[in-house]
N, C-alpha and C positions, 0 to 999 in steps of 0.2 A: 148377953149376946156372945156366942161364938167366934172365937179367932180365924180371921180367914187363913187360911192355908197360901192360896195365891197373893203377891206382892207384887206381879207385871214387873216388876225390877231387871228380871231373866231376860225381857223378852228381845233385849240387841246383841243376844248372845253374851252377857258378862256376868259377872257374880261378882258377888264380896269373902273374903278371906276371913276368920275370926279376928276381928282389929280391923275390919273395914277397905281394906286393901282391896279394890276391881282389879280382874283379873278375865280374860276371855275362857269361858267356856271348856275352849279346846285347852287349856293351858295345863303343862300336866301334873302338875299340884292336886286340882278340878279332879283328873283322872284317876288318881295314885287312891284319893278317897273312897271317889264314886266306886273303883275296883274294890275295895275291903270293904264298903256297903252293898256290894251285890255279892262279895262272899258271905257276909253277917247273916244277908237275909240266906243263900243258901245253907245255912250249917243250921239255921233256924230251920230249915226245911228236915231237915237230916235227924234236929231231935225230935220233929213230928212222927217221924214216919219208925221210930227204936222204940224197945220197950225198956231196956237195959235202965235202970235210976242209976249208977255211977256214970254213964256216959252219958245221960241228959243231964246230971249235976253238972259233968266237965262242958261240957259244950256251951251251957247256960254262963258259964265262967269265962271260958274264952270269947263269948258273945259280948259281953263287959269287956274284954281287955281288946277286941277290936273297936268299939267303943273310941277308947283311948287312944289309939294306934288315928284311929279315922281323927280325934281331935286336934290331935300333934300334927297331921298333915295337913288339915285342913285351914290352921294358924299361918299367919303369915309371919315367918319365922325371925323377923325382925323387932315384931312385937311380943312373942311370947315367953319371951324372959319377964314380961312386967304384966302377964295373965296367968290366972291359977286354971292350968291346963292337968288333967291328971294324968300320971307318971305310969310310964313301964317301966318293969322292976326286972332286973334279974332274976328274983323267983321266978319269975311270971316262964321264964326259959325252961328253968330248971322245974315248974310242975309240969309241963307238958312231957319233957323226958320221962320224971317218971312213970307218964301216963302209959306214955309208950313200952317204959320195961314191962308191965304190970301188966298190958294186955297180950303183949310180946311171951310171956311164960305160959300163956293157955293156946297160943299158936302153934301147929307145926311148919317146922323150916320151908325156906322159900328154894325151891327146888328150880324155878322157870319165873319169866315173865308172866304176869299176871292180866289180861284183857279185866276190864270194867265189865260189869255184870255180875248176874246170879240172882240177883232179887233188888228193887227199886231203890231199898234202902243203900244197898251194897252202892247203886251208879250213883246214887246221887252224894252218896260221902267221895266218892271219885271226880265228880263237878265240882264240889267242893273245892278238893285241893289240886285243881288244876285253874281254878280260880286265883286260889291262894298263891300260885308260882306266879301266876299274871300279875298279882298286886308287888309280889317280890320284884319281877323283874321291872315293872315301872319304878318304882322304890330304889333298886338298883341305880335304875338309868337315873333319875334325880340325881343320886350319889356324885354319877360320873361329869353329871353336869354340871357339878357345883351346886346344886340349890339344896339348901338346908332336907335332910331327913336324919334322926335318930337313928345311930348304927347300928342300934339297940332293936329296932322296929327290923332292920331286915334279919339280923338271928330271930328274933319270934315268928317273923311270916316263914321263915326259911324251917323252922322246926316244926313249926304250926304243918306247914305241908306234909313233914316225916309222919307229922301223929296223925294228922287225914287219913297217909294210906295205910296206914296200922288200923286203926279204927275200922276201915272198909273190910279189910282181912277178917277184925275181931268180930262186926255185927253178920258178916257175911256169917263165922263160925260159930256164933252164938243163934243163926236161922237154921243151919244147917244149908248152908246155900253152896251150889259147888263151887267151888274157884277155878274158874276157867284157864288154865294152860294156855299162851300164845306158843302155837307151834309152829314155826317160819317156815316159810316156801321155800326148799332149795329147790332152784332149778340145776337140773343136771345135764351135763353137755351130752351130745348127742352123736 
C-alpha cells in the first residue's frame, strides 16, 4: 500500500520542526524554508529549460546543497546538535564563485543595467535569483531576530544569487539572446 502523502496534522494551521517542535504555519522558520523550496523547485525549472551539461551538472549540485540549506532551517535549532542534519561546507561558497569566474571569461562587460528577458530560459534564471535574495533576506531577518540560522547559509544564498545573475547573462549568451539595456527615463525640465 502506498504512503499517504496527507497527515490532517496541518489542518489548524501548525506544523512540526525536525525534532517535533509545533510551530504556527506563519512562523518564519515555516517561511525561510518554504522560500529556498520554491527557489529549488525554480532552478529545477531553469535546468529544464538549458541545454548547456556544465550548467545542468552545477545547478543539479546546488539543488542538493538547498537540500541541506532547507534542512538546517527546517530543524528546530535546539535540537540539532543531537541530529545528523547535513552540513554546508565552505567549499560549497567557494564552487559557486568559481562557477561564476568561469562563465564570467566568455561574457562581455556589463556596460548598463540589465531588464529580465530575451528568451524564457534567460527570465526564468532571473526569478530564480530574486527568489534566492527573498530567502536571503528572510534568513537575514532570522539572524537579526535572534533565531538560530547558519551564517554560513546566508554567504551561500547571498553568492548563490551572484551566480543566478551570471548564469542568466551566460545561457542568455550561449542562445544568442539579446540582453536587454534598461535605458532610464530622464525627464527633462521644461
Amino acid at each position: 500500500m502506498a504512503i499517504k502523502i496527507y497527515t490532517k496534522t496541518g489542518d489548524a494551521g501548525k506544523t512540526s520542526l525536525i525534532g517535533g517542535t509545533k510551530v504556527p504555519k506563519s512562523n518564519i522558520r515555516i517561511d525561510s524554508y518554504g522560500t529556498v523550496d520554491e527557489l529549488n523547485s525554480f532552478i529545477g525549472m531553469v535546468r529544464d529549460q538549458i541545454g548547456d551539461s556544465n550548467s545542468k551538472d552545477v545547478l543539479k549540485e546546488i539543488q542538493d546543497r538547498l537540500f541541506t540549506i532547507g534542512s538546517s532551517l527546517a530543524c528546530d535549532p535546539e535540537k540539532e546538535p543531537l541530529m545528523k542534519i547535513p552540513d554546508l561546507k565552505e567549499e560549497d561558497v567557494s564552487f559557486l564563485e568559481r562557477e561564476i569566474d568561469k562563465m564570467n571569461e566568455t561574457l562581455p562587460p556589463m556596460k548598463n543595467f540589465i531588464l529580465p528577458g530575451g528568451h524564457l530560459a534567460v527570465s526564468t534564471a532571473h526569478v530564480a535569483r530574486c527568489i534566492c535574495r527573498r530567502a536571503e533576506r528572510i534568513c537575514v531577518a532570522m539572524h537579526e531576530n535572534e533565531e538560530f540560522v547558519d551564517l554560513l547559509v546566508l554567504k551561500y544564498l547571498n553568492r548563490l544569487s551572484d551566480y543566478l545573475f551570471v548564469l542568466a547573462r551566460f545561457i542568455g549568451h550561449l542562445l544568442n539572446a539579446e540582453e536587454i539595456a534598461w535605458k532610464p527615463r530622464i525627464n527633462k525640465p521644461m
